[in-house]
N, C-alpha and C positions, 0 to 999 in steps of 0.2 A: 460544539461537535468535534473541530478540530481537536478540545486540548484532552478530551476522552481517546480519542482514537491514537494520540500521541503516549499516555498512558500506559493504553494498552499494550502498545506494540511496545512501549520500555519495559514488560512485567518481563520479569528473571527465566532461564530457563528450568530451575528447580522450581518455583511458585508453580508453573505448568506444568510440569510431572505432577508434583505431589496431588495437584487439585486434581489431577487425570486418575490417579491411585485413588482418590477418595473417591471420586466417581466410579472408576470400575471394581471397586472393591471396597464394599461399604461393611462395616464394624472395622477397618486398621486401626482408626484413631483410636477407637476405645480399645482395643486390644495391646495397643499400645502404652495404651495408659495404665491397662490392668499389668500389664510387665514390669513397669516403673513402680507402683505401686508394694508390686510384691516386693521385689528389692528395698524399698523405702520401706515398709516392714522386716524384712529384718535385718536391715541394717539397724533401723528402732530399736529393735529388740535388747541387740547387743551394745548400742548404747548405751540404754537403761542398764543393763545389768552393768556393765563397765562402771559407770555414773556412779550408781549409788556404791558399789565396792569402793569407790576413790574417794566421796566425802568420809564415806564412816571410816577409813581408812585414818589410823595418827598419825600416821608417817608418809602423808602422799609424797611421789619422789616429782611428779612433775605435777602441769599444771592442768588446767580442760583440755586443752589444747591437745595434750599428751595420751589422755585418755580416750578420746575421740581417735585421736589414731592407731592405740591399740585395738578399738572394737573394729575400726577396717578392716584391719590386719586381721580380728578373730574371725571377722563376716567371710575374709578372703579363704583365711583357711578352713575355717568349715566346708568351700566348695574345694577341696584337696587343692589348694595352691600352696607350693612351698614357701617358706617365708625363711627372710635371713635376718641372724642378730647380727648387729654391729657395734654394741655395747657390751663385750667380752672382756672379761680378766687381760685377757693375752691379747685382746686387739686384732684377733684373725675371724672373722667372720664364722656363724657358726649357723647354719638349715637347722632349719623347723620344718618337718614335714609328717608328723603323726597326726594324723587328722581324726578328731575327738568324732565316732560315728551318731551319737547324740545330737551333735550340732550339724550335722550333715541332713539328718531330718527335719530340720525347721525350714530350709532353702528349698529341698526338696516338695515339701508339702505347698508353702508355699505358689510355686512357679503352678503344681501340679493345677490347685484349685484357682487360680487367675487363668489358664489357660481353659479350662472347663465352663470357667464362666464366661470368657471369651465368646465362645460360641454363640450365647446367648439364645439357645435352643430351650422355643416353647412349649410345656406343657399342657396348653390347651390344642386341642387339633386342628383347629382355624388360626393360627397364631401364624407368627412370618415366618418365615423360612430361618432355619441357624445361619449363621455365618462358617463360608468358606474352612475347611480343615485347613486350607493352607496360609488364608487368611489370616485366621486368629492364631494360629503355630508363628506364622512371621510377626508379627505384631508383637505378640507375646516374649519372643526369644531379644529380639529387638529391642524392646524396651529394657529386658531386663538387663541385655549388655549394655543398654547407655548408661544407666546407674552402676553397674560394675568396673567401666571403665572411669569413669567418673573418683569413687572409691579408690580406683589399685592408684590415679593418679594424688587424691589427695593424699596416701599415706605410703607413694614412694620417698618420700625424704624423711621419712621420721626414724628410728632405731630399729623399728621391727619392720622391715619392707618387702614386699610380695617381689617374686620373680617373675620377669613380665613372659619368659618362655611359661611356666607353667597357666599365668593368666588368659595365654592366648587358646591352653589346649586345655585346662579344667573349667575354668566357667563356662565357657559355649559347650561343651560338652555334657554340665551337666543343668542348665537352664534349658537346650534343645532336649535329652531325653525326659525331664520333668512334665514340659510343655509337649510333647510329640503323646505317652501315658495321657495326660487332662484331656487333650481332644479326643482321642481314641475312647477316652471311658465317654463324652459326652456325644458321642455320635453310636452310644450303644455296643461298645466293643463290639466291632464285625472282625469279622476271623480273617480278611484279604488283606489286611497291611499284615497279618503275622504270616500268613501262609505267602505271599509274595518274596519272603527274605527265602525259600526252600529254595530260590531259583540259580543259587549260588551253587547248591550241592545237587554231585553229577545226576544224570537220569537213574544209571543204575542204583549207586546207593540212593537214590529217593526210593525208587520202587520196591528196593528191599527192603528199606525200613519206615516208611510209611504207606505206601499199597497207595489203594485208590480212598480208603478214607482217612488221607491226611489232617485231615482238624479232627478229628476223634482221636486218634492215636496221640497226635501232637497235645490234644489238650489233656488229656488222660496222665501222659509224661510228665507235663507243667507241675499238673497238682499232685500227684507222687512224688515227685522230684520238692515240690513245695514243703509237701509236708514230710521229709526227709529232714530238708533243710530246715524246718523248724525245729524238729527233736534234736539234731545236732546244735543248733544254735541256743536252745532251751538247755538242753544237758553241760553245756559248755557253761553255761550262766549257774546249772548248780554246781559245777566241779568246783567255780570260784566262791562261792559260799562257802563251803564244805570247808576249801582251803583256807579260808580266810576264818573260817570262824577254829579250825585247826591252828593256825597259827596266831592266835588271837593277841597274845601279847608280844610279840614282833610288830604286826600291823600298827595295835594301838600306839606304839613307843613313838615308830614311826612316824601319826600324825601328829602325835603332841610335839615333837621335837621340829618339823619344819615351820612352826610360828607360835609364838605365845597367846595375838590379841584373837579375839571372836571373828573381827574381821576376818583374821589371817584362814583362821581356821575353815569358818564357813567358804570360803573362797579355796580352798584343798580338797572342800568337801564336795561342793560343784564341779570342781576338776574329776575329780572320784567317778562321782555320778553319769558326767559325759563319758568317763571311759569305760564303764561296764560292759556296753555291749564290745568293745575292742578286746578285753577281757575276756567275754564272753566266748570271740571266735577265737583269741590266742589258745583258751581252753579246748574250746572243738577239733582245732589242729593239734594239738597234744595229747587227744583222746583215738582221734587217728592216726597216730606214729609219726609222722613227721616232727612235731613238736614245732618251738618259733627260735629264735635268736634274742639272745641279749646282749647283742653287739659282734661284732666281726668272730668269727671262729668258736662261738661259745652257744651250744646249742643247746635245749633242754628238751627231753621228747621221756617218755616211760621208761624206755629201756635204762638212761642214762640220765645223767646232768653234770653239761661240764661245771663248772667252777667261773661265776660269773667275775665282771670287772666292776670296779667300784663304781657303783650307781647312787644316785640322789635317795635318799630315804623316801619311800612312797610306800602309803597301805597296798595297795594293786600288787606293787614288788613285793612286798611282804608275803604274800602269797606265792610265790613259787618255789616248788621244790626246791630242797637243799640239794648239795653237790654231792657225787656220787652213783653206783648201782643202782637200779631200779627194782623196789619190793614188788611184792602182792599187791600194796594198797594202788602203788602206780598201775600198773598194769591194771587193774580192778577200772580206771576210766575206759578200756575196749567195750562196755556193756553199750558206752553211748554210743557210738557210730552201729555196733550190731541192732539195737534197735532202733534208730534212726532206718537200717535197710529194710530190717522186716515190715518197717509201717510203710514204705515204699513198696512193697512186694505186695503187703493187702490192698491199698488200693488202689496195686494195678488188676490186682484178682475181681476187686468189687466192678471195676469197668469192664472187663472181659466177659463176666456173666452178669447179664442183667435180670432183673425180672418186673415183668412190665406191667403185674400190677399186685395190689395188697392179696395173699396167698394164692397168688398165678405160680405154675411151675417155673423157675428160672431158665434160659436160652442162654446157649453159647454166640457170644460176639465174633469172639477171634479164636482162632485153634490155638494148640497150646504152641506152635512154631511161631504165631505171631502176639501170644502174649510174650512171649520170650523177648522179640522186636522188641515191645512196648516197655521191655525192662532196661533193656539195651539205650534206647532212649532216653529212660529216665535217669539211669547212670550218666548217662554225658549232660544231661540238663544239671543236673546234682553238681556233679564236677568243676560247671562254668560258673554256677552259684556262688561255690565255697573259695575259687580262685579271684574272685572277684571280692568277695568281702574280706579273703586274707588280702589281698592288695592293698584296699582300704583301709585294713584296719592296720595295718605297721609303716613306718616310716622313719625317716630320720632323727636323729634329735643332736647330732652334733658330729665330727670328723672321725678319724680313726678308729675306734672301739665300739662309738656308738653311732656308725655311717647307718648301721639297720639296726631296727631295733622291729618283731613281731615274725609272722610267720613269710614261710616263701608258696608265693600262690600256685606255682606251677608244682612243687610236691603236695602239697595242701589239695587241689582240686583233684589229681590224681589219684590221691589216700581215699580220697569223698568218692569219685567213682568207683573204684575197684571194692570196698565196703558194701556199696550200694549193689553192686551187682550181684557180689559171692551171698548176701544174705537176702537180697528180694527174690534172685530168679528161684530158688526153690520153694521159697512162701508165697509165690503168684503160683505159681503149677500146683500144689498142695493146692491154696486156696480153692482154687479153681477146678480142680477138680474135684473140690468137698464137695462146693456149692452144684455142678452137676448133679450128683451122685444124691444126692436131696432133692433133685429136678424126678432122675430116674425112679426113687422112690416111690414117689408122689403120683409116680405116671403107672407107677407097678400094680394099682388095687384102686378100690372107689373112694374117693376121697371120704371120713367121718363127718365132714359137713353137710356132702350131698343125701345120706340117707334122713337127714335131720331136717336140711331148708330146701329140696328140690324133688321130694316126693309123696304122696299121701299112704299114708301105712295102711296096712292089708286089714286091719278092722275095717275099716270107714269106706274102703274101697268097693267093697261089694253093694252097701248101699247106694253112691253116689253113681255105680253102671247104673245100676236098674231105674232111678229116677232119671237117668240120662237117657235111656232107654224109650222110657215112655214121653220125654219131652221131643224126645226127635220124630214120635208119630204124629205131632201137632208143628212139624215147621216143614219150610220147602225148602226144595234144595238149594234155589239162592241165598237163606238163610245162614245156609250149613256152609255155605262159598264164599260168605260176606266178612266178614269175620274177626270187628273190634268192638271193642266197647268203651265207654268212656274211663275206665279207671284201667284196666286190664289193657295188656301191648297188644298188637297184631297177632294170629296166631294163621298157618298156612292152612285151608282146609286139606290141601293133597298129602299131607303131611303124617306119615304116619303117627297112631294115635299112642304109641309109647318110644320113649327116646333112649337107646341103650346109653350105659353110663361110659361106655368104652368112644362111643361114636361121636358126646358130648365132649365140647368144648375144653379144656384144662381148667378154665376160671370160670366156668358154669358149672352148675350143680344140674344133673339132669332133672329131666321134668316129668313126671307120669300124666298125661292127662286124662285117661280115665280106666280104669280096670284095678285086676290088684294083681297085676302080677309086679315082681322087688324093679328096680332097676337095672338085674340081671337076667330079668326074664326076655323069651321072645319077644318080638313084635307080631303082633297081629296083621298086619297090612296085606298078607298077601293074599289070603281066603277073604271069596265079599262078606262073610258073617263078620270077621271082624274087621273088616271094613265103616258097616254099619253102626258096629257097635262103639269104633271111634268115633267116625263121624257123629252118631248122636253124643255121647261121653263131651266131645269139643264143646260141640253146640249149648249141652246143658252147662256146662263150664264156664262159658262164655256169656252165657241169659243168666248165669245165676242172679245177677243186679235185678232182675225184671220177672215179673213174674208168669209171663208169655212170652213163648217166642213169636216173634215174625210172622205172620199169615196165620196166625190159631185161632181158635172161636173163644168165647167170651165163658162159655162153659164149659169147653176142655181147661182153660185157665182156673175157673174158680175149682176144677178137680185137681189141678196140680196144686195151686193153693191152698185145696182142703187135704191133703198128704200130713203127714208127721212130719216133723219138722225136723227129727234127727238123718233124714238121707241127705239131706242139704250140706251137711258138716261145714259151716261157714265156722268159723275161726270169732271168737269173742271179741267186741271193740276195748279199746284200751280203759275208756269209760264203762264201767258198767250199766251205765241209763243212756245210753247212746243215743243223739238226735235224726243222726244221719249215717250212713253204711256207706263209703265212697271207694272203697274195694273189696265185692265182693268174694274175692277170693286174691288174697295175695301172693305172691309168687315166692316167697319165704316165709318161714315161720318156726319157731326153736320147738315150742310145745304143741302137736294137733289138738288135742281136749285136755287142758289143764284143769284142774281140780276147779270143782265147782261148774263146771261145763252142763251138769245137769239138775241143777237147782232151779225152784220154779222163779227168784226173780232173773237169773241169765235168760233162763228160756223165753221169759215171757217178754224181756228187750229184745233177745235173737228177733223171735216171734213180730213185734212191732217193726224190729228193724226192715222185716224180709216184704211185711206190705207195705210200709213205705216207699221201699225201693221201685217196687211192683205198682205201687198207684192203686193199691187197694184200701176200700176206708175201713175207718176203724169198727163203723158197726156191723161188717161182714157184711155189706148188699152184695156182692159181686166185685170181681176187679174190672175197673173201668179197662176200656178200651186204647189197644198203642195209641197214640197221635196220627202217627206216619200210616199212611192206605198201606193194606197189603200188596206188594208187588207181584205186576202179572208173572205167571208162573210159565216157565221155560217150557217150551215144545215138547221136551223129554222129561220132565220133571216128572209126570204122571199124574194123574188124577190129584184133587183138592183134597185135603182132608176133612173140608165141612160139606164138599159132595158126596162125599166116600158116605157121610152118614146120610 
């Protein structure tokens, strides 16, 4: 018992933290391990590719050893850490800091789905709880800096070695945004970690430019601002096509000439390929006016190109305008950022007027002062987008002439803002007020559907009063007050018995329920005749399924039952030999009497249909009896109808 207790009191004070952290915060370990994991994937990654480039390689210069350290190095730089050569011609050290955006998305994706899984958030609904947001966010970021620290040390001594200032501020910076995206999309992206960062920017500017529905406007902005930045980024990706396949034999010269063997080549080719998208936005900023650098003082933008300095042969370089004025064709790239804004401007139009449901009138969201806001917005979202991937996408590649090589992000997001703004704000107000002006239309006359699915046309109308008529002398007035039926919705008895089309809902089709006057006729409600005459009209409407109403004799039934069978105008089943009738009148219909409506086999299914419904047999004894007793009959109702006889 002693040498237990002696034990215990010798355990370390980090063994008792850590095992306190795995108590009060359970999934770290494995979050932990998902962090490590990701980093050990792609550092894999870029081993393998490394690897195999070095065996098939004839002329390896070093040995595994050597290879191994440049994939570090390439793992390090994909997460934008600058790297230094120290195997120069001239012996002075020379940065590496163009970071291929290709390989920037492997790290990325990576951290993203380890942090997601992190969580370990159940989909069944009795499952346990996820793990902590902050939890698996530390765990995760954690892990993944132990394996990158780990990495920057194994390949500071080798020839290509990481700077450990930029190791301290690019990897944590971009393992923590990775992993911060994973949890947020696994806990169902809630809109408070994004609306909480609004808390920086003063009261006033919030309230002027987002109001009181911040996450609508805010999200509205994102995906305009989104898909902005996609048509700039897309268009910048064909300028380089275009150019390239323009300049086709420069490019090609180009690749053949920096190596002879398959190896060599296939390895320029994969370089290639990671730099398209860097490419792609050098294009976007050159379609916006700014244009990028090819070194200190040598800029290329539409208007101009100066006169570059002697560069390494590369297909990419091949591709850029020659030196000199700027033609037509240069200029001819302004199409992409203008349509880049107008797609910005539609849909900020398309969230400003909504319509809330399949051919509802459309509603105004925001007035046009605060669609404008919403424009306003998406130009700076746009802005910070395009400043941020020109950052990325250019860097160093050696001292003097080539200290910069790509676009400068602070004119670059500026060009992207002010584009986005001069050509959305007047195609969101256009927009918007088309889509209106198609609202008022719509709201101007009776819609062409409602004369076709929400009313019974003035043939058939005059029969179906009159049968209604006489059904209402066999029901009581609780009948007439009750008022559903198993297929058919609720209907109000107090309700007057025709519904103008004006008074009707936008995305209803009005209803006639019984008479024949259009859907622009009066309402009867206010004289008791036509009082009477809806309320029976309802009633029969509503009994059509049955073939008594409520409280009737057995032989007032078999006389409604012995009637023609055309004042009924029930609507044909889809089956011609119909078994069952489960809506005796349905609340839409394209055709009233379509052809064949009066042939003896339609009729004679109607016909079977209507005593089915009704509980009447087939050999015409009489219609059996409702089930349900007739209900005693209200104080004021008046007399019975089978007293009356």
């Amino acid at each position: 018992m002693a040498c237990v207790i002696q034990m215990t009191a010798r355990r370390s004070p980090l063994s008792l933290l850590l095992s306190r952290m795995r108590d009060r915060s359970p999934g770290l370990a494995a979050s932990l391990l998902g962090g490590a994991v990701a980093a050990g994937l792609g550092l894999g990654s870029f081993a393998v590719l490394v690897m195999v480039l070095w065996v098939s390689s004839p002329y390896p210069d070093s040995g595994p050893g050597g290879a191994l350290h440049i994939a570090a190095a390439l793992w390090l730089l994909a997460h934008g850490v600058e790297l230094v050569r120290t195997d120069t011609l001239s012996g002075t050290p020379m940065p590496v800091g163009l970071t291929p955006l290709l390989l920037l998305a492997l790290p990325l994706w990576l951290v993203h789905r380890a942090a997601r899984d992190a969580t370990d958030a159940s989909a069944e609904p009795d499952g346990p709880p996820p793990v902590g947001a902050r939890t698996a966010w530390t765990g995760v970021v954690l892990g993944y800096l132990g394996v990158g620290a780990a990495a920057t040390l194994y390949c500071s001594s080798s020839e290509l070695r990481p700077q450990w200032v930029w190791v301290t501020v690019c990897l944590p910076l971009v393992a923590a945004s990775a992993a911060g995206t994973g949890v947020w999309s696994a806990y169902g992206r809630p809109p408070e970690p994004v609306l909480s960062v609004l808390v920086v920017v003063p009261g006033p500017v919030r309230r002027l430019v987002f109001g009181t529905d911040a996450r609508a406007r805010l999200g509205a902005a994102v995906r305009a601002a989104g898909a902005a930045t996609a048509v700039l980024f897309g268009g910048g990706a064909l300028l380089v096509g275009v150019s390239l396949v323009w300049h086709g034999e420069p490019a090609r010269a180009s690749f053949l000439q920096l190596t002879e063997g398959w190896t060599g080549r296939f390895a320029v080719l994969l370089l290639g390929i990671a730099l398209v998208p860097n490419a792609a936005v050098w294009a976007a900023s050159y379609a916006l006016g700014p244009g990028f650098l090819l070194g200190t003082g040598h800029l290329v933008h539409p208007l101009a190109s100066h006169p570059a300095p002697l560069l390494p042969p590369f297909p990419l370089l091949a591709a850029v305008p020659g030196p000199g004025a700027g033609t037509p064709q240069n200029w001819a790239a302004g199409v992409v950022p203008a349509v880049a804004g107008m797609t910005a401007g539609w849909f900020v139009a398309r969230a400003a007027v909504r319509r809330p449901a399949s051919g509802a009138p459309a509603r105004a969201r925001w007035s046009a002062g605060r669609t404008a806001g919403v424009v306003l917005l998406t130009a700076l979202v746009c802005a910070a987008a395009l400043a941020l991937l020109a950052e990325l996408a250019g860097g160093p590649m050696g001292v003097a002439a080539l200290a910069r090589l790509g676009p400068l992000w602070w004119q670059t997001g500026g060009a992207a803002g002010a584009w986005t703004l001069v050509f959305a704000l007047p195609v969101a107000l256009t927009a918007r007020a088309w889509r209106l002006r198609r609202r008022r239309r719509h709201r101007g006359g009776i819609p062409a559907q409602a004369t076709e699915t929400g009313a019974v046309t003035g043939a058939k109308s005059g029969a179906v009063q009159s049968t209604a008529a006489a059904t209402a002398a066999t029901a009581t007035g609780e009948t007439a007050e009750a008022g559903e039926t198993e297929d058919a919705g609720p209907v109000a008895a107090t309700a007057p018995d025709t519904v103008r089309a004006d008074e009707a809902p936008a995305d209803e089709a009005p209803v006639v329920a019984a008479g024949g006057d259009s859907p622009d006729g009066p309402a009867d409600a206010a004289d008791g005749g036509g009082e009477a005459d809806g309320a029976a009209g309802r009633l029969r409407l509503r009994g059509r399924g049955k073939g008594t109403a409520t409280g009737g004799t057995p032989a007032q039934a078999a006389d409604t039952s012995g009637a023609d069978e055309e004042p009924y105008g029930v609507l044909p089943a889809a089956d011609p030999f119909p078994t069952s009738y489960p809506s005796p009148f349905p609340t839409s219909f394209t055709e009233p009497f379509p052809a064949g409506w009066h042939d003896d086999v339609a009729r004679a299914s109607r016909w079977a249909a209507l005593k089915e419904a009704a509980g009447t047999p087939e050999d015409g004894a009489g219609t059996a009896p409702s089930p349900d007793p007739a209900p005693e009959p209200e104080p004021d109702a008046g007399p019975r109808p089978d007293a009356a006889q």
